[in-house]
Every structure is written in structure tokens, then in C-alpha cells.
N, CA, C, O and CB atoms as a CASP TS submission, in Angstrom:
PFRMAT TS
TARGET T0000
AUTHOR 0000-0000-0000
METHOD Language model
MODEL 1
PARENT N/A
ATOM      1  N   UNK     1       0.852  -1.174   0.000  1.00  0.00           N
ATOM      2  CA  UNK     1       0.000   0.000   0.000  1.00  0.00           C
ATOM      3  C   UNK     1       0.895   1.233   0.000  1.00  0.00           C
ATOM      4  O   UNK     1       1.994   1.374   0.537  1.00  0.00           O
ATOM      5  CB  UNK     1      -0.968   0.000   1.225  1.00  0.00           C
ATOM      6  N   UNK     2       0.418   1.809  -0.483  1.00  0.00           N
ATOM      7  CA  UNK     2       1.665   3.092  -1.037  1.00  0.00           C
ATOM      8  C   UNK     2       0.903   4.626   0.278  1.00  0.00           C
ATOM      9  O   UNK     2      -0.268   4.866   0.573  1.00  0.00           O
ATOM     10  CB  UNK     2       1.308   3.702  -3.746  1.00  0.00           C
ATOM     11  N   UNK     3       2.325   5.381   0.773  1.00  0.00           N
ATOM     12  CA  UNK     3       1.701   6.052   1.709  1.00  0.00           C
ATOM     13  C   UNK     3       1.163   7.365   0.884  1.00  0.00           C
ATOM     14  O   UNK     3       1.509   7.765  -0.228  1.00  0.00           O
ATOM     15  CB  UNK     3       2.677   6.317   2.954  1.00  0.00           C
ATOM     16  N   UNK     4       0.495   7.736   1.519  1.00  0.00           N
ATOM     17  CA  UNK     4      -0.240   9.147   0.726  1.00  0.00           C
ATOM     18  C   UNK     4       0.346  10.330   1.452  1.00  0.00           C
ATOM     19  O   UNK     4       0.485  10.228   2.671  1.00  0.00           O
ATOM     20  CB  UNK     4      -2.119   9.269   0.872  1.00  0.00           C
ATOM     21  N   UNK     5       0.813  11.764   0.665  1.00  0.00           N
ATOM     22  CA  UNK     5       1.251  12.764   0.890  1.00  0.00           C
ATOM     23  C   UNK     5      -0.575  13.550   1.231  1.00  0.00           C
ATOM     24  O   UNK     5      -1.665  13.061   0.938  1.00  0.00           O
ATOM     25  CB  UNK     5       2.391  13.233  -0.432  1.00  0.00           C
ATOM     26  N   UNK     6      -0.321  14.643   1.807  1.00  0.00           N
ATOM     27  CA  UNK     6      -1.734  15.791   1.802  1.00  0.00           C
ATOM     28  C   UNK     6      -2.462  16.070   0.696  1.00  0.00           C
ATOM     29  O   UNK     6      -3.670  15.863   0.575  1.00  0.00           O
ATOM     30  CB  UNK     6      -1.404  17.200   2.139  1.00  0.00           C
ATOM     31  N   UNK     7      -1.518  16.680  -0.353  1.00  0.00           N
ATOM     32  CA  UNK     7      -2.493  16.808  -1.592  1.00  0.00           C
ATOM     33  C   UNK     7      -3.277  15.556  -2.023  1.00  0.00           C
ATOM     34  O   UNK     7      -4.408  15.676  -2.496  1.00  0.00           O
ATOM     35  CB  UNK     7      -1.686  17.235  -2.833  1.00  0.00           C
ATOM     36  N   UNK     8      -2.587  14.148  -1.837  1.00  0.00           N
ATOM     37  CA  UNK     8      -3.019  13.472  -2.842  1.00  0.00           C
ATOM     38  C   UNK     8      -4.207  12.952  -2.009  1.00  0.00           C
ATOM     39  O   UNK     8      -4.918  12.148  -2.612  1.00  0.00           O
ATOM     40  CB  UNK     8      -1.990  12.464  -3.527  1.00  0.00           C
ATOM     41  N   UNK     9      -4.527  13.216  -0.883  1.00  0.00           N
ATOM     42  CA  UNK     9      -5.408  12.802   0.308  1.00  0.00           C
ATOM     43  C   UNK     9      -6.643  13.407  -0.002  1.00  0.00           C
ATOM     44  O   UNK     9      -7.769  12.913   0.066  1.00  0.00           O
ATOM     45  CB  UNK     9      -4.896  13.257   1.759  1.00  0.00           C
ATOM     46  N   UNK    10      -6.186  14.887  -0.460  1.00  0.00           N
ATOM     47  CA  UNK    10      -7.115  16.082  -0.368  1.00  0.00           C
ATOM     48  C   UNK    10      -8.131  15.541  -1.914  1.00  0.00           C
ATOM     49  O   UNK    10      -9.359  15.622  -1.918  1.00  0.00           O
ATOM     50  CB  UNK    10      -6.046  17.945  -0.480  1.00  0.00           C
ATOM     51  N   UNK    11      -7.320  15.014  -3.117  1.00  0.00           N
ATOM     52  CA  UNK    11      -7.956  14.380  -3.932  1.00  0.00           C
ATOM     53  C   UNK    11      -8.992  13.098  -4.087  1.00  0.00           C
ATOM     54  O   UNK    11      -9.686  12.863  -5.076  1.00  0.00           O
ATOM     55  CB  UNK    11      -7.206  14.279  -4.404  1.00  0.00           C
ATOM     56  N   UNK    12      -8.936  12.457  -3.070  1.00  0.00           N
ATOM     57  CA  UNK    12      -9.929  11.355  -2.910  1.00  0.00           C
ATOM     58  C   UNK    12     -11.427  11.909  -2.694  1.00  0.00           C
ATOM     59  O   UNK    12     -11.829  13.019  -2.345  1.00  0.00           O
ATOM     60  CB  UNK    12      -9.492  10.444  -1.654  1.00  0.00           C
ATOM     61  N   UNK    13     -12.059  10.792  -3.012  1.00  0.00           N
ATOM     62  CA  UNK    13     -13.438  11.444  -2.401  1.00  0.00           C
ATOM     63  C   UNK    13     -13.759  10.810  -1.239  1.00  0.00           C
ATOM     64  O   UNK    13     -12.937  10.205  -0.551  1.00  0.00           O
ATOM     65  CB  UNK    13     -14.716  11.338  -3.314  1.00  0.00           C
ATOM     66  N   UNK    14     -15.261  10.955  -0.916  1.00  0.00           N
ATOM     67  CA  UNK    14     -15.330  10.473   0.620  1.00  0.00           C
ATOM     68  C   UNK    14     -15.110   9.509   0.625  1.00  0.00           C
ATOM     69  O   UNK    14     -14.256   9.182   1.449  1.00  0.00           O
ATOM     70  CB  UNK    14     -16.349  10.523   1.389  1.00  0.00           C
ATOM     71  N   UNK    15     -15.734   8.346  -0.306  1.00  0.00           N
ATOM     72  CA  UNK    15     -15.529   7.155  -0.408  1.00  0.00           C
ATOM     73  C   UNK    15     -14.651   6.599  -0.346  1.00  0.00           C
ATOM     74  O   UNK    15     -14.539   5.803   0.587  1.00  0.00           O
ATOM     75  CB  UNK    15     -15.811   6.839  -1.042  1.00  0.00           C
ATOM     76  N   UNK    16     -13.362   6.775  -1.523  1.00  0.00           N
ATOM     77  CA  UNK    16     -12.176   6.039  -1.908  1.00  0.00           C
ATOM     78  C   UNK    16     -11.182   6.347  -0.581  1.00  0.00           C
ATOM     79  O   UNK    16     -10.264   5.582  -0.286  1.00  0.00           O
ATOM     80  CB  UNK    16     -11.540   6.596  -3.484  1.00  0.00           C
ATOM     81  N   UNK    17     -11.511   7.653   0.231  1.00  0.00           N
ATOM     82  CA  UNK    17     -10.516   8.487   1.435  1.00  0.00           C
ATOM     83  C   UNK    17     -11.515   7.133   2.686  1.00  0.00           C
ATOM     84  O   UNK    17     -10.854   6.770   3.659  1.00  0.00           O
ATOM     85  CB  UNK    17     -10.969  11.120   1.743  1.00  0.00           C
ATOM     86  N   UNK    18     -12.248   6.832   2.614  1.00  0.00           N
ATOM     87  CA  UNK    18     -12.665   5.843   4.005  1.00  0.00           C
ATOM     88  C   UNK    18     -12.346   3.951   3.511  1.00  0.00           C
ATOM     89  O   UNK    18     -12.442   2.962   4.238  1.00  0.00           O
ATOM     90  CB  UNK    18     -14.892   6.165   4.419  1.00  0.00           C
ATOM     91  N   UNK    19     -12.048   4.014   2.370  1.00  0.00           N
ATOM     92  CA  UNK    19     -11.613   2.655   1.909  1.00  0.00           C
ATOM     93  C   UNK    19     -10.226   2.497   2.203  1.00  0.00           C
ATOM     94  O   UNK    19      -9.809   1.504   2.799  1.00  0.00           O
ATOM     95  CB  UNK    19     -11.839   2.415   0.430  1.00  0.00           C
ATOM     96  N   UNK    20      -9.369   3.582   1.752  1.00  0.00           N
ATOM     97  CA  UNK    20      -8.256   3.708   1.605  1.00  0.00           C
ATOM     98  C   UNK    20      -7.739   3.752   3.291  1.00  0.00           C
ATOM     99  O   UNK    20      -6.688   3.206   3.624  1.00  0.00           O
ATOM    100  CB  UNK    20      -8.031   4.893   0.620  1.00  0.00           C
ATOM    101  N   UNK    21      -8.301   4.210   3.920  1.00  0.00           N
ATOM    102  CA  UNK    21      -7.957   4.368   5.579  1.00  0.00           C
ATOM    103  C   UNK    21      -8.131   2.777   6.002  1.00  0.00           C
ATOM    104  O   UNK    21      -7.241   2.279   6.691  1.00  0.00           O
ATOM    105  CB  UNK    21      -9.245   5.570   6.595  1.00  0.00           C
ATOM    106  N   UNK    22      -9.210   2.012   5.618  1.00  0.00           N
ATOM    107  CA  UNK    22      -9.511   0.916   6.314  1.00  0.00           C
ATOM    108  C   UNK    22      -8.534  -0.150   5.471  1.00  0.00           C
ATOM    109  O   UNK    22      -9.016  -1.272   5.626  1.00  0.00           O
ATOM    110  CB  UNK    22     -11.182   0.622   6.355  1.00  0.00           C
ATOM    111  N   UNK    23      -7.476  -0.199   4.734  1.00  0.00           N
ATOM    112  CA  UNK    23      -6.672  -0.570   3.818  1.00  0.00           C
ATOM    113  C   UNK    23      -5.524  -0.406   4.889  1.00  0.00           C
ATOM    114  O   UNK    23      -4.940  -1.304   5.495  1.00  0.00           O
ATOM    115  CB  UNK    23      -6.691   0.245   2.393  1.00  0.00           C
ATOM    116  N   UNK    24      -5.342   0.964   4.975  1.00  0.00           N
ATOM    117  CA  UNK    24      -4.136   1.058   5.931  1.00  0.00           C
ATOM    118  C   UNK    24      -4.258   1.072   7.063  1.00  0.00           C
ATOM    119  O   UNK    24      -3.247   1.511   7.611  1.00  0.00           O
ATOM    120  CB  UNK    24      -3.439   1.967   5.845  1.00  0.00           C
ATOM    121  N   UNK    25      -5.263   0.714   7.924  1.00  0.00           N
ATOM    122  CA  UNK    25      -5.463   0.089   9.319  1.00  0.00           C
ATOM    123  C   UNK    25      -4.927  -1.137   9.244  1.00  0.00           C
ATOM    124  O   UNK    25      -3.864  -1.246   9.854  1.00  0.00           O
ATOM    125  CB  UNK    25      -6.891  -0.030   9.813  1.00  0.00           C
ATOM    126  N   UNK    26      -5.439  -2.399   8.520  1.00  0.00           N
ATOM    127  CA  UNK    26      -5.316  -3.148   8.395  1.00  0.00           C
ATOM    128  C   UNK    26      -3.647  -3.712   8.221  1.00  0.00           C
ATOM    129  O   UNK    26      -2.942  -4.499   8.853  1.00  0.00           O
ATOM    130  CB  UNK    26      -6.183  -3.160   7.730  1.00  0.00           C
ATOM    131  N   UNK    27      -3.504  -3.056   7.304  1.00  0.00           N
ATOM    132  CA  UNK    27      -1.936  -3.051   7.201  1.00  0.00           C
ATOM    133  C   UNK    27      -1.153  -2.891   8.492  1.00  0.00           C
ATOM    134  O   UNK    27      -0.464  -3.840   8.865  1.00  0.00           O
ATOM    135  CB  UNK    27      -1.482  -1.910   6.301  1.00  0.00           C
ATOM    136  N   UNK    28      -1.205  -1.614   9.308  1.00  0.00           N
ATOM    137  CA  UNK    28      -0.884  -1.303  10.615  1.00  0.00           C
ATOM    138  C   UNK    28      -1.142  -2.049  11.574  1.00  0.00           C
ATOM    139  O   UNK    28      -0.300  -2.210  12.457  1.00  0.00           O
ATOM    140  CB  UNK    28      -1.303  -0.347  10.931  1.00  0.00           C
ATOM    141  N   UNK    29      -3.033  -3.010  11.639  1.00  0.00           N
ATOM    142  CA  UNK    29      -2.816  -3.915  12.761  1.00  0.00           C
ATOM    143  C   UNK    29      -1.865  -5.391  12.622  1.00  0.00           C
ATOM    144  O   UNK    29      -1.323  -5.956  13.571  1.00  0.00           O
ATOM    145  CB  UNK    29      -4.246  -4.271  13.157  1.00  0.00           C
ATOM    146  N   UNK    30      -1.824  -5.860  11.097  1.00  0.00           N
ATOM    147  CA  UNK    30      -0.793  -6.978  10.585  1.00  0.00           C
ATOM    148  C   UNK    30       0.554  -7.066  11.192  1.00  0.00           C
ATOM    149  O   UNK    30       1.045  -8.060  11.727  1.00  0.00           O
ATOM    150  CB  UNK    30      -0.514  -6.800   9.141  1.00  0.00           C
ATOM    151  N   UNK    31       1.342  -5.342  10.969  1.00  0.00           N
ATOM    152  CA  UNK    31       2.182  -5.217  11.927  1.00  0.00           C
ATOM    153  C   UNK    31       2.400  -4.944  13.013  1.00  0.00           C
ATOM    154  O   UNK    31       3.566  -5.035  13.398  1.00  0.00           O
ATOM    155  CB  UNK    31       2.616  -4.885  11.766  1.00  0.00           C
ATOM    156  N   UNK    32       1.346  -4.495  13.946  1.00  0.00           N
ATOM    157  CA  UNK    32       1.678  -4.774  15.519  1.00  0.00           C
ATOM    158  C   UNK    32       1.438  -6.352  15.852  1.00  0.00           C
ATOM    159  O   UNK    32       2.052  -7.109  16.604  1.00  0.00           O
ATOM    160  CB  UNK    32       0.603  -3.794  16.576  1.00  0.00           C
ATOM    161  N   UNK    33       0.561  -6.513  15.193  1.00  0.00           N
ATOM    162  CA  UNK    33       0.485  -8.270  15.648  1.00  0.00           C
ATOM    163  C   UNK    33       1.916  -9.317  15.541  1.00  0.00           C
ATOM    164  O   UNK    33       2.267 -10.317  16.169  1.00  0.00           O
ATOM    165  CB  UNK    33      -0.719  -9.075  14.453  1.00  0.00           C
ATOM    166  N   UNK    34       2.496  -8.550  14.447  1.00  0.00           N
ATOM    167  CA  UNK    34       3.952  -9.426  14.411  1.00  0.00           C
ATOM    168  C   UNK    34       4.826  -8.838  15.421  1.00  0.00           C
ATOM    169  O   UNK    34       5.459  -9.613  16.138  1.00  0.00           O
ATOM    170  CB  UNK    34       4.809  -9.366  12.901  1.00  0.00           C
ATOM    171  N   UNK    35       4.965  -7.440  15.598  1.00  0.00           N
ATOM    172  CA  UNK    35       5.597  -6.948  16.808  1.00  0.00           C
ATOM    173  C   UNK    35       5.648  -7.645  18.136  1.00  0.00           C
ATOM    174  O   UNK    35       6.407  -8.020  19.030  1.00  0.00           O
ATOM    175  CB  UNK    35       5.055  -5.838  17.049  1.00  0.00           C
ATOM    176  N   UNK    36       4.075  -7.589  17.641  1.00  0.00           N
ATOM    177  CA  UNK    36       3.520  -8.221  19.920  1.00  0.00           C
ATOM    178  C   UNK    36       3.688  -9.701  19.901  1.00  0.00           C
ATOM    179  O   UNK    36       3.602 -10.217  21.016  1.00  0.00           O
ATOM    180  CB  UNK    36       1.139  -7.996  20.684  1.00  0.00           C
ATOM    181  N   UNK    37       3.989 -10.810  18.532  1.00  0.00           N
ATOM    182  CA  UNK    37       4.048 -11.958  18.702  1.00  0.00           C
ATOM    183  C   UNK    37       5.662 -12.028  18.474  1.00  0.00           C
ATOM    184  O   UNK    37       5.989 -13.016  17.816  1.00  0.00           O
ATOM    185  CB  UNK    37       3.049 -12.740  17.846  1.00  0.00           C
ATOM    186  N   UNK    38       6.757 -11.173  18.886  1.00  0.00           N
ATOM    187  CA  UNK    38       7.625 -11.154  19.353  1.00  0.00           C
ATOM    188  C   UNK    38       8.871 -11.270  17.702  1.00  0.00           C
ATOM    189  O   UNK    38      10.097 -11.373  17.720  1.00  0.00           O
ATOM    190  CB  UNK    38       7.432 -12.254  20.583  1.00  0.00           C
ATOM    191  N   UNK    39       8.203 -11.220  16.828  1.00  0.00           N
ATOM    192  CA  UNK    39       8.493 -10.796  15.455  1.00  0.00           C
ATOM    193  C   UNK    39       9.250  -9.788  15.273  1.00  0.00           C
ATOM    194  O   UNK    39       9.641  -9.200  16.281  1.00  0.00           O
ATOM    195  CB  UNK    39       7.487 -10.524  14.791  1.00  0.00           C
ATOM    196  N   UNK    40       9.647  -9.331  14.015  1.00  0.00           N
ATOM    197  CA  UNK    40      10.011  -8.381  13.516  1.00  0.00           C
ATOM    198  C   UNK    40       9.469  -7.953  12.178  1.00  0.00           C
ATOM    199  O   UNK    40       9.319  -8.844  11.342  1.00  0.00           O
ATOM    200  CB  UNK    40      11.128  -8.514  13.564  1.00  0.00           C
ATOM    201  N   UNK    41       9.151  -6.710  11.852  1.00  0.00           N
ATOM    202  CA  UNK    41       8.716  -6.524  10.676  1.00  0.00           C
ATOM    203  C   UNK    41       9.580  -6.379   9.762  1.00  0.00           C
ATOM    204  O   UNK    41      10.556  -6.084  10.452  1.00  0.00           O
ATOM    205  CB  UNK    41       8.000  -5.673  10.633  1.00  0.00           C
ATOM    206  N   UNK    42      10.162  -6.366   8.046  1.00  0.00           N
ATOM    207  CA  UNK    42      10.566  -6.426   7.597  1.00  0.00           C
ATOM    208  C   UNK    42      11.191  -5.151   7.467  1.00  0.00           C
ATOM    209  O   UNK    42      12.411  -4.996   7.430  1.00  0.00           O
ATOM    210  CB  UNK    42      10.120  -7.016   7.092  1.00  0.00           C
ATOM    211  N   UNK    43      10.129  -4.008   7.378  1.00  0.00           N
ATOM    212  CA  UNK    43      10.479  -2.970   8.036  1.00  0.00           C
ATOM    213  C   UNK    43       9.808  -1.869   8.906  1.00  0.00           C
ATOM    214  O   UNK    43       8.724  -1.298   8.788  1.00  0.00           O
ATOM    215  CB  UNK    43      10.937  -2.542   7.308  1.00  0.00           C
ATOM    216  N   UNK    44      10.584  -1.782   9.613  1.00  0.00           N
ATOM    217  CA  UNK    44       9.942  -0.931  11.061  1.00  0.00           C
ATOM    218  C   UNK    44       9.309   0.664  11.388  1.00  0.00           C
ATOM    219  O   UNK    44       8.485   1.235  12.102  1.00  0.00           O
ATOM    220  CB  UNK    44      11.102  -0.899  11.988  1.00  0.00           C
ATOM    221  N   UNK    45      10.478   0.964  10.164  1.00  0.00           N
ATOM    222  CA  UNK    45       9.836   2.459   9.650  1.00  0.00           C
ATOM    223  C   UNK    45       8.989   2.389   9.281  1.00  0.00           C
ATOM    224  O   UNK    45       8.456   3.457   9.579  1.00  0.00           O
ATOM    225  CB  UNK    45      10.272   3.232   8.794  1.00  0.00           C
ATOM    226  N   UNK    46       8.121   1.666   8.591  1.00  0.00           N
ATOM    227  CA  UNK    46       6.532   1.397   7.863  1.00  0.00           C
ATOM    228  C   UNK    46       5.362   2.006   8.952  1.00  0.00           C
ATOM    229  O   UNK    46       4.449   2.824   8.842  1.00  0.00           O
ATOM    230  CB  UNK    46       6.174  -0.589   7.608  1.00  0.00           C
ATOM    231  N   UNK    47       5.752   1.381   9.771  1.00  0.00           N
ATOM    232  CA  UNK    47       4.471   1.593  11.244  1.00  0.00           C
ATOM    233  C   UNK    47       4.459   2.967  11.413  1.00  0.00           C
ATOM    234  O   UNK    47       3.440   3.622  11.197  1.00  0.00           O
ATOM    235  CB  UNK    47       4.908   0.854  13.014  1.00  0.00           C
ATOM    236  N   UNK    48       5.839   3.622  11.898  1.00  0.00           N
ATOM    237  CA  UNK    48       5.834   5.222  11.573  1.00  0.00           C
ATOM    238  C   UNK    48       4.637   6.080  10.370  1.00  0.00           C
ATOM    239  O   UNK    48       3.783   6.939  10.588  1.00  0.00           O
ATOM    240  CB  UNK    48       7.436   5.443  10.926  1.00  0.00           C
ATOM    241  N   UNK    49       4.887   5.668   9.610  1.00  0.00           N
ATOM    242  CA  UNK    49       4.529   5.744   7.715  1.00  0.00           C
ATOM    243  C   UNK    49       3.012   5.770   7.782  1.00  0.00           C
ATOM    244  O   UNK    49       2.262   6.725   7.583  1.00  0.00           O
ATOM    245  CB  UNK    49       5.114   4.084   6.542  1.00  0.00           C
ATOM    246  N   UNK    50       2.666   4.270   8.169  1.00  0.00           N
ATOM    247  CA  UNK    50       1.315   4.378   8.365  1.00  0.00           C
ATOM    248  C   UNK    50       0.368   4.847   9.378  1.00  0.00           C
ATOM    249  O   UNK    50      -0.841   4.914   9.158  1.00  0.00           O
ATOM    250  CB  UNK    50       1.049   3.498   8.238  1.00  0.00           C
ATOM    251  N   UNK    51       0.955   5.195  10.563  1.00  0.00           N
ATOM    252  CA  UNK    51       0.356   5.818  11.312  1.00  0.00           C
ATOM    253  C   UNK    51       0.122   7.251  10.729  1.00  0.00           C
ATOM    254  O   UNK    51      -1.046   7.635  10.669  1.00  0.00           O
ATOM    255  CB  UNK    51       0.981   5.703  12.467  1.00  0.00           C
ATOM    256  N   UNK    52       0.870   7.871  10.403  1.00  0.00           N
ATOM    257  CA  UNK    52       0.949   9.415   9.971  1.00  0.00           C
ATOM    258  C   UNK    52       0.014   9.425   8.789  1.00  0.00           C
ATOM    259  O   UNK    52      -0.639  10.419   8.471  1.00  0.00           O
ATOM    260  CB  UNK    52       2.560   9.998   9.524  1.00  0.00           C
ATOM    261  N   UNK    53      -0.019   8.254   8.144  1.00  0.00           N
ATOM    262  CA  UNK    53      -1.178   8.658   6.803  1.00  0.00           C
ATOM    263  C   UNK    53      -2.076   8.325   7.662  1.00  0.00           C
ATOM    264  O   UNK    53      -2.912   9.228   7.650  1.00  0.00           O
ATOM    265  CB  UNK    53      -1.292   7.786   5.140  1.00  0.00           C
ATOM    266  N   UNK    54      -2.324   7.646   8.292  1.00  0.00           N
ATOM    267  CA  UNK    54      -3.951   7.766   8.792  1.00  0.00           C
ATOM    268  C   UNK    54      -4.391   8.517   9.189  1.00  0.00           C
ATOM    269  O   UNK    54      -5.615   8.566   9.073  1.00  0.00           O
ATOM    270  CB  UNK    54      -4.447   7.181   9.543  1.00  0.00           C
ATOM    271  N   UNK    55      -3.661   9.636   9.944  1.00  0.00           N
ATOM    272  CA  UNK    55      -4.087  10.741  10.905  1.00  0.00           C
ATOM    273  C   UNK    55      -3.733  12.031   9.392  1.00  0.00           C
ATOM    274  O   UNK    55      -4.145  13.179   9.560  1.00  0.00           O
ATOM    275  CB  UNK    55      -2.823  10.849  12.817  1.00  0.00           C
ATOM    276  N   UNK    56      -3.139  11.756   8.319  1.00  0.00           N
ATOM    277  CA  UNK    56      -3.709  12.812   7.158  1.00  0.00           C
ATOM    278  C   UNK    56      -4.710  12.507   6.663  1.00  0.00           C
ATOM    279  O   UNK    56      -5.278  13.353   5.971  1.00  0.00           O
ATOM    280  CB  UNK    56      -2.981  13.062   6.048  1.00  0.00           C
ATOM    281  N   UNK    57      -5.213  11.387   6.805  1.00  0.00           N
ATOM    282  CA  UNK    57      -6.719  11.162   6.168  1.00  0.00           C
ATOM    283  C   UNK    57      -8.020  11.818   6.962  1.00  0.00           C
ATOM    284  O   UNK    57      -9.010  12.424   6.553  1.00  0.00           O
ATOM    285  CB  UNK    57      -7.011   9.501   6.121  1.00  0.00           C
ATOM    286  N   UNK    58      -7.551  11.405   8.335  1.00  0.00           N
ATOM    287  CA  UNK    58      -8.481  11.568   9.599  1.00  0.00           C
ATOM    288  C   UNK    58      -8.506  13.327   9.586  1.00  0.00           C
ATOM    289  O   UNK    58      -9.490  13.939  10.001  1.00  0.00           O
ATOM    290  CB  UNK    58      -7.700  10.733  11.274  1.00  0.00           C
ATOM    291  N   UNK    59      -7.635  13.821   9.206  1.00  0.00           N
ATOM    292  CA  UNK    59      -7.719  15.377   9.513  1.00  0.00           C
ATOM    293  C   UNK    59      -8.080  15.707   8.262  1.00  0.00           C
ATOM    294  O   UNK    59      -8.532  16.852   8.220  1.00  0.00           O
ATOM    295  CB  UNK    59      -6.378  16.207  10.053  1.00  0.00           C
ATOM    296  N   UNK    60      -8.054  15.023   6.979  1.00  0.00           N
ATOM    297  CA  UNK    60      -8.899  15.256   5.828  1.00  0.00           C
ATOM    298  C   UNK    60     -10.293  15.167   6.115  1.00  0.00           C
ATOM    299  O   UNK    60     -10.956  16.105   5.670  1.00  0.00           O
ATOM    300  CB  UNK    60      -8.604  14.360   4.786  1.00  0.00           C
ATOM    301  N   UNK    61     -10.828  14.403   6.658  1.00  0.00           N
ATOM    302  CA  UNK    61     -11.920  13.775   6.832  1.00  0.00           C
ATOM    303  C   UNK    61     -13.015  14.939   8.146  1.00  0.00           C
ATOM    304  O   UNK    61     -14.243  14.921   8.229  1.00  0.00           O
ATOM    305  CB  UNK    61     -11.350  12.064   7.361  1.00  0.00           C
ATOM    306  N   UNK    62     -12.119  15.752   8.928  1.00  0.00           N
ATOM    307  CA  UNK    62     -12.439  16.627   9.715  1.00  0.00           C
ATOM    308  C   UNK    62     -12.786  17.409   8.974  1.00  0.00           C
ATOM    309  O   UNK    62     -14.011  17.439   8.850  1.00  0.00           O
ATOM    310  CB  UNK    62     -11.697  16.999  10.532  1.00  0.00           C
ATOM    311  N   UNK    63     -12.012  18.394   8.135  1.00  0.00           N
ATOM    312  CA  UNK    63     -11.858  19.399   7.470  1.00  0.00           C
ATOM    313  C   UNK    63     -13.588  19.147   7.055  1.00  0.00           C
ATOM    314  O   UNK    63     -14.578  19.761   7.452  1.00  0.00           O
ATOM    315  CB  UNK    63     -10.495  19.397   6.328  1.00  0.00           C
ATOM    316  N   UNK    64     -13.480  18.115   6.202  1.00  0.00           N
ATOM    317  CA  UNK    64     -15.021  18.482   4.960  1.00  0.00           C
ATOM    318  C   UNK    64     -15.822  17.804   5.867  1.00  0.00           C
ATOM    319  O   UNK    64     -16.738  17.318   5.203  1.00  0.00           O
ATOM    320  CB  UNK    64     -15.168  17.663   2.984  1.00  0.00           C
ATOM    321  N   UNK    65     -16.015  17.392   7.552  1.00  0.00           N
ATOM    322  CA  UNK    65     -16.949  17.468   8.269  1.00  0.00           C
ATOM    323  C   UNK    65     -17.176  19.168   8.472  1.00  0.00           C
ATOM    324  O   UNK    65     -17.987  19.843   7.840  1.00  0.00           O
ATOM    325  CB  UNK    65     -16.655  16.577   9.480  1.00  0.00           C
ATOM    326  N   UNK    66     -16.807  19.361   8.887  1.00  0.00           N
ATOM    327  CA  UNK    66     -16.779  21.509   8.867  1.00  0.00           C
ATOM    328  C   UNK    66     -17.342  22.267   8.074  1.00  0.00           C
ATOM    329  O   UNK    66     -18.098  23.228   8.215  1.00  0.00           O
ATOM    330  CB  UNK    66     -15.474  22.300   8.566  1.00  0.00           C
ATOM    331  N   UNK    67     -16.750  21.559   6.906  1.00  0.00           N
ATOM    332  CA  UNK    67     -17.086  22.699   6.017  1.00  0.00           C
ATOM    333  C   UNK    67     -18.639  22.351   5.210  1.00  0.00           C
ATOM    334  O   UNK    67     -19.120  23.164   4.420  1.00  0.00           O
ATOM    335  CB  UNK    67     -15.721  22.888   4.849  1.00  0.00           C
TER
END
């Protein structure tokens, strides 16, 4: 799953921006589960990565609640 910058966030619509979040949850819980089952992820910076796009989606998703 490829991470998303702001603009390209700001381009989704409601739809594809709440698919695309539940895409990269998923992804994110895959890797804590390997974390907490004493694993390693292939790579670790990823979790960083995907946390931060979720919370640009989530503050996308504020914005056009507002407006």
C-alpha cells in the first residue's frame, strides 16, 4: 500500500478516502500483531509511515466534516 502525501489525500473522495484508511489500518494492525508476537517486521519504519497517513486522512476527513 503506497503512503499518501496531503495533496493526494485532499484528492480522494469520501468514499475512496474511508476505503483507503480501512486498507491502511489493516496493514498497521498486521504489523503490531507481528511486533507483539515477538516478530520483527521487515520494516519498522513502515508503522511510523502508516500511522501518519492515517491521521492525514483523519484530519482530511475533519476538514469536509466543517465545512
Amino acid at each position: 500500500m503506497a503512503i499518501f502525501r496531503a495533496q493526494d489525500v485532499a484528492q480522494f473522495s469520501d468514499v475512496e478516502l474511508q476505503e483507503q484508511m480501512e486498507k491502511l489500518r489493516m496493514e498497521l494492525i498486521q504489523h503490531y500483531g507481528k511486533v507483539s508476537a515477538g516478530g520483527a517486521t521487515e520494516n519498522p519504519g513502515r508503522i511510523g509511515e502508516l500511522r501518519r497517513t492515517i491521521a492525514r486522512m483523519k484530519t482530511e476527513q475533519n476538514k469536509r466534516r466543517k465545512v
